[in-house]
KEKOL-426230 format. One line per 4 residues: number of its first residue (from 1); their letters; for each residue x, z, y of N, C-alpha, C. Coordinates in Angstrom, 1 decimal. Each point is the difference from the previous one (the first is absolute). Example, Ala and Ser with C-alpha at 12.3 -4.5 7.8 and 13.67 -1.06 7.14 Angstrom:
// KEKOL-426230
1	as	13.2 7.8 -5.7 -0.9 0.0 1.2 0.9 0.0 1.2 | -0.4 -0.7 1.1 0.9 0.0 1.1 -0.8 0.8 1.1
// end
This chain:
// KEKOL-426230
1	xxxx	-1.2 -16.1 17.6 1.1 0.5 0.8 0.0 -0.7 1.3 | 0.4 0.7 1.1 -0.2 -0.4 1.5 1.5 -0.2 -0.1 | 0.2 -1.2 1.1 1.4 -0.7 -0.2 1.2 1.3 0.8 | -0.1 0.9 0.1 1.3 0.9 0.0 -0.1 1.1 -1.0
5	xxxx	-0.3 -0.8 -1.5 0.1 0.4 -1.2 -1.0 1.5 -0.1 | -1.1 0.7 0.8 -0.4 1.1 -0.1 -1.4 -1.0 -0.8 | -0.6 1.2 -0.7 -1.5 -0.1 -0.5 -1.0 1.1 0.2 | -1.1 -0.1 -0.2 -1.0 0.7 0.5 -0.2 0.3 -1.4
9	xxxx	0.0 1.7 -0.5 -0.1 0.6 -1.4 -1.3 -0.1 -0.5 | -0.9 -0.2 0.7 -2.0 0.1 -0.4 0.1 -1.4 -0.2 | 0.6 -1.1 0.1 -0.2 -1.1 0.3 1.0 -0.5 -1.2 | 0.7 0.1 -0.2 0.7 0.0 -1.3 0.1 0.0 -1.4
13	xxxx	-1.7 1.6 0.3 -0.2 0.4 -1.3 -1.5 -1.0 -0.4 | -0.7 -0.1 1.3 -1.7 -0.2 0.1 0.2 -1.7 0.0 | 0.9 -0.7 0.1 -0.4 -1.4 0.7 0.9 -0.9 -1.2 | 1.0 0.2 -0.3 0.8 -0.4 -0.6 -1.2 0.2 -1.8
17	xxxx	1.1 -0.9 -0.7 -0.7 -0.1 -1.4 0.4 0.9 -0.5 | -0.2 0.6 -1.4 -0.2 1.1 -0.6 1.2 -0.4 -0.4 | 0.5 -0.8 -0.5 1.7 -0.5 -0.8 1.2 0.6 0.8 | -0.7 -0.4 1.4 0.7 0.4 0.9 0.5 1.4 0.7
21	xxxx	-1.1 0.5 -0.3 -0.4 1.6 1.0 1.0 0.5 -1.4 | -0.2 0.0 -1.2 0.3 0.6 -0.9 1.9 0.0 -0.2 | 0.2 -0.8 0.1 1.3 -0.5 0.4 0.7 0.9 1.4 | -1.1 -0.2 0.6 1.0 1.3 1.2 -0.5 1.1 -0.5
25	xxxx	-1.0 0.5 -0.4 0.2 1.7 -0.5 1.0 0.3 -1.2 | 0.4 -1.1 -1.2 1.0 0.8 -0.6 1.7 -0.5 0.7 | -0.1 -0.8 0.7 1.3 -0.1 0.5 0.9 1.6 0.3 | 1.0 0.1 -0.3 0.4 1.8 -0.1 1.0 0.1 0.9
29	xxxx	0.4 1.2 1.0 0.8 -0.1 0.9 -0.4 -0.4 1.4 | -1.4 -0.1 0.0 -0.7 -0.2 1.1 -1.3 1.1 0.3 | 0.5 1.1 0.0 -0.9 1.0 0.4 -0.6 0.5 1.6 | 0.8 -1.1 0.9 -0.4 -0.2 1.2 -1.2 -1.0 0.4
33	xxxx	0.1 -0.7 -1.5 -0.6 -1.3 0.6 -1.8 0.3 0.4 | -0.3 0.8 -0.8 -1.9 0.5 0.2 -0.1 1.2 0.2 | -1.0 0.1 1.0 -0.4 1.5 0.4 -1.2 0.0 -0.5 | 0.0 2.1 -0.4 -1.4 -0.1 -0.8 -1.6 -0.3 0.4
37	xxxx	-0.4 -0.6 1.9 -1.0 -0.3 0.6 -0.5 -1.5 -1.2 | 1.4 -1.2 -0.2 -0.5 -1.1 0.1 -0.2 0.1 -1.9 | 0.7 0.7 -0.4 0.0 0.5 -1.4 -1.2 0.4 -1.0 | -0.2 1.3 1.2 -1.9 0.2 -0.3 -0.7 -0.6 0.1
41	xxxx	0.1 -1.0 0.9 -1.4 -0.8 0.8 0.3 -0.9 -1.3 | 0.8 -0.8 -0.4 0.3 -1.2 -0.9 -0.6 1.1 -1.3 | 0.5 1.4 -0.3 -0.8 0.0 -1.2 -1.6 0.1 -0.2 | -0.5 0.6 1.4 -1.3 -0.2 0.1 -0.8 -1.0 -0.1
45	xxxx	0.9 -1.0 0.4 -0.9 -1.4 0.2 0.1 -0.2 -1.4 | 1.1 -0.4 -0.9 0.2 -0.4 -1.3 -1.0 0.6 -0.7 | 0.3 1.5 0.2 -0.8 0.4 -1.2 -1.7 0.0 0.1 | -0.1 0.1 0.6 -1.6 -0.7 0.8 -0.3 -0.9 -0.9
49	xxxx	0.5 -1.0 0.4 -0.4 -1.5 -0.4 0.5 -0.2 -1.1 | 0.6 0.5 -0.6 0.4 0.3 -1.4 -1.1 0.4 -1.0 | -0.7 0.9 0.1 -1.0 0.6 -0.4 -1.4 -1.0 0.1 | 0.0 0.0 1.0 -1.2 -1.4 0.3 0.3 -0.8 -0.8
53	xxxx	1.3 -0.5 -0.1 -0.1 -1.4 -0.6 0.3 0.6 -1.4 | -0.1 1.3 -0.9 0.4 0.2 -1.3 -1.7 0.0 -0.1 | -0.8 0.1 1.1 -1.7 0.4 -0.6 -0.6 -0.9 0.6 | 0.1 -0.9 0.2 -0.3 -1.5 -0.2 0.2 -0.4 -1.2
57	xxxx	-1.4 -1.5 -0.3 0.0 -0.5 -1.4 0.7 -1.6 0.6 | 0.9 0.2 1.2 0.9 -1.1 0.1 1.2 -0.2 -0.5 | 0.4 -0.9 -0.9 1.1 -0.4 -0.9 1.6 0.0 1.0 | 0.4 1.2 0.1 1.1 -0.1 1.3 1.2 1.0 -0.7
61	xxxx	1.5 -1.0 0.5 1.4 1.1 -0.5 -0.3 1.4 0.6 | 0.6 1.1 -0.8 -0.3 1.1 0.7 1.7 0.7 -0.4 | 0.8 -0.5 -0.8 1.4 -0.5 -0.5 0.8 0.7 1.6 | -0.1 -0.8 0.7 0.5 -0.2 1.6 -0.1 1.7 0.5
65	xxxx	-1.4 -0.3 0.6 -0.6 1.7 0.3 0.3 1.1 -0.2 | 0.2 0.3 -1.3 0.4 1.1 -1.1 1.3 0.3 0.7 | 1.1 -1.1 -0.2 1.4 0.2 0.1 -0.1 0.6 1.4 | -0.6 -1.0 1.2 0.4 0.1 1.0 -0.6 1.7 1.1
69	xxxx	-1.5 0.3 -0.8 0.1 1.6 -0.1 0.2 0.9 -0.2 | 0.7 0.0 -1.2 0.8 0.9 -0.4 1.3 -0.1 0.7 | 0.7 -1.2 -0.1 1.0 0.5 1.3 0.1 0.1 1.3 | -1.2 -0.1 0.3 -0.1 0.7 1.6 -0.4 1.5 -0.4
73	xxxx	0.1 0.4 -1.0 -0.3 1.4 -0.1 1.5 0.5 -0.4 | 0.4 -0.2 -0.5 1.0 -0.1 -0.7 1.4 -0.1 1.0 | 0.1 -0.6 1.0 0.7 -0.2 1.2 -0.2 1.0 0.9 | -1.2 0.2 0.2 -0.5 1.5 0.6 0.6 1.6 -0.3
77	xxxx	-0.4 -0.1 -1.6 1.0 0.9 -0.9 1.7 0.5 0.5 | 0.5 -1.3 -0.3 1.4 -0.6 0.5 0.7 0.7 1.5 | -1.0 -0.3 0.8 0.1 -0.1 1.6 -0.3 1.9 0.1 | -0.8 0.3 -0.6 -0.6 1.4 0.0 1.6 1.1 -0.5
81	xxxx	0.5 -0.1 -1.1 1.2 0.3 -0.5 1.2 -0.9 0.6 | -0.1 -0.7 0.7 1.1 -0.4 1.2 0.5 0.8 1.1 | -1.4 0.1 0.3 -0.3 1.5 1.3 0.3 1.0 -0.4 | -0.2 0.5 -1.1 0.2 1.7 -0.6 1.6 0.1 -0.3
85	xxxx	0.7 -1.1 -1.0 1.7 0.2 -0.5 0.5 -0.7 1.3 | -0.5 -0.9 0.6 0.9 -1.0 1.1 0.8 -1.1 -0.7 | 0.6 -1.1 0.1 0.7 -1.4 -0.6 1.1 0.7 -0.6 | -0.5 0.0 -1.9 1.9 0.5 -0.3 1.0 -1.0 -0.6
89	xxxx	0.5 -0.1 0.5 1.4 -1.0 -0.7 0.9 0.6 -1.3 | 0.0 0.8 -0.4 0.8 0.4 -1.4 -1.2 -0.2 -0.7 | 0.9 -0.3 -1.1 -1.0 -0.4 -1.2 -0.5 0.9 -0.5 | 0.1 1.6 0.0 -1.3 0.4 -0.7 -1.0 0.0 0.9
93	xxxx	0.1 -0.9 1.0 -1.4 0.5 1.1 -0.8 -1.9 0.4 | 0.9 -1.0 -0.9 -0.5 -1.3 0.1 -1.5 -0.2 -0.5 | -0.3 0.5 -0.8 -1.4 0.3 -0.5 -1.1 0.0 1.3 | 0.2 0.7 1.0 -0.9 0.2 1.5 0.0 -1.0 0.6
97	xxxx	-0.7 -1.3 -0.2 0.0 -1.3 0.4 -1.5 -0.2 0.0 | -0.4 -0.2 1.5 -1.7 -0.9 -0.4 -0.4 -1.3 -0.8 | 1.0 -0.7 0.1 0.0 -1.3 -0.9 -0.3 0.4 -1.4 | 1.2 0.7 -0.6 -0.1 0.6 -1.3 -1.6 0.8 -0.5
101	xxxx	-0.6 0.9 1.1 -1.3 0.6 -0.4 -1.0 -1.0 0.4 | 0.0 -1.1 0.7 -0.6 -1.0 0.5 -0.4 -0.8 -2.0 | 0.9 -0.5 -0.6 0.5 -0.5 -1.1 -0.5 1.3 -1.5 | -0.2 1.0 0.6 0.0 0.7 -1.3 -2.2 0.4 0.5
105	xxxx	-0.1 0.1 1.5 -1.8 -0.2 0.4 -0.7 -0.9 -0.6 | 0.6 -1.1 0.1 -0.2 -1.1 -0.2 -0.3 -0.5 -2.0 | 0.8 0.7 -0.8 -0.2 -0.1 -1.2 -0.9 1.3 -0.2 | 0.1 0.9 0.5 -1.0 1.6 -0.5 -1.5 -0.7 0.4
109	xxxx	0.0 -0.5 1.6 -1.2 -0.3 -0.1 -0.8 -1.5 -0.9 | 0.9 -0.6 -0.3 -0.3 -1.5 -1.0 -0.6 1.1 -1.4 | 1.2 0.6 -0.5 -0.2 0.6 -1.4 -1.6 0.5 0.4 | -0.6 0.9 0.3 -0.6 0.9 0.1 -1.5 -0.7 0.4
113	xxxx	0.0 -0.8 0.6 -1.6 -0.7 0.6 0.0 -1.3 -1.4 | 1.1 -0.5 -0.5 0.1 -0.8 -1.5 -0.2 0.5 -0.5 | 0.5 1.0 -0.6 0.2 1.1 -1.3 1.0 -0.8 -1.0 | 1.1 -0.5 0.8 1.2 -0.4 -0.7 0.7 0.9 -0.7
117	xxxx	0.9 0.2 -1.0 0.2 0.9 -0.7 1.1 -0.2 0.7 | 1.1 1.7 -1.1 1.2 0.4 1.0 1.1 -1.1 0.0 | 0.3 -0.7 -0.9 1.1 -0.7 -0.5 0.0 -0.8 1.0 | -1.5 -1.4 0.3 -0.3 -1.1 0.8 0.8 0.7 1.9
121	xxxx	-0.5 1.3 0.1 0.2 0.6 1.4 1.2 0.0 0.1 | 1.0 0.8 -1.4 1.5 -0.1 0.2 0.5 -1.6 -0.2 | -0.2 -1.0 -0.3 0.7 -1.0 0.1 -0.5 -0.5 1.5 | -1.0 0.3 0.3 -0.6 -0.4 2.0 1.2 0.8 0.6
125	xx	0.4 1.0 -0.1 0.7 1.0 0.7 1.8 -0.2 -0.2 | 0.3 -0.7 -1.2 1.1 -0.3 -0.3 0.6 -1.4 0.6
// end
């Protein structure tokens, strides 16, 4: 954060720890906060080096990675159906939250590269 509280969004997602980045993508009610330039680039880089380090015989968390690509896909999703309905405030339209699709990326893509079964994904999701 630059001291008149602004941040640089590529920098946020790319520089910061993965505990962290993850933490601002499912934060909900902040669909201003990332644009989809620094979004893609962060899932590019993740999932890159995601892959590399799943086909390496180097003993490394991959726990972190999983989460944190999926919800940058997943926030994308979110931001994509932001643009199309626009911010709704009644509650049958609270569901159109990038945080929320950020949070549901985030377990689709865990389940599926694991092969966690359904129950383990619904208690990640609950």
């Amino acid at each position: 954060r630059y001291s008149n509280q602004t941040f640089n969004q590529a920098t946020a997602l790319l520089v910061e720890n993965g505990k962290q980045g993850i933490t601002y993508l499912f934060k909900r009610g902040t669909h201003e906060e990332f644009g989809y330039t620094s979004l893609c680039a962060a899932l590019a880089f993740y999932f890159i080096l995601s892959c590399w380090t799943a086909g390496s015989a180097v003993a490394s968390g991959l726990v972190i990675p999983m989460l944190y690509t999926g919800a940058l896909y997943g926030r994308i999703i979110g931001l994509i159906l932001v643009s199309i309905f626009g911010v709704q405030t009644n509650e049958y339209g609270a569901w159109i939250d990038p945080g929320l699709f950020a949070a549901i990326g985030a377990a689709s893509f865990f389940s599926g590269v694991s092969r966690l079964t359904i129950s383990l994904t619904v208690i990640m999701v609950s």
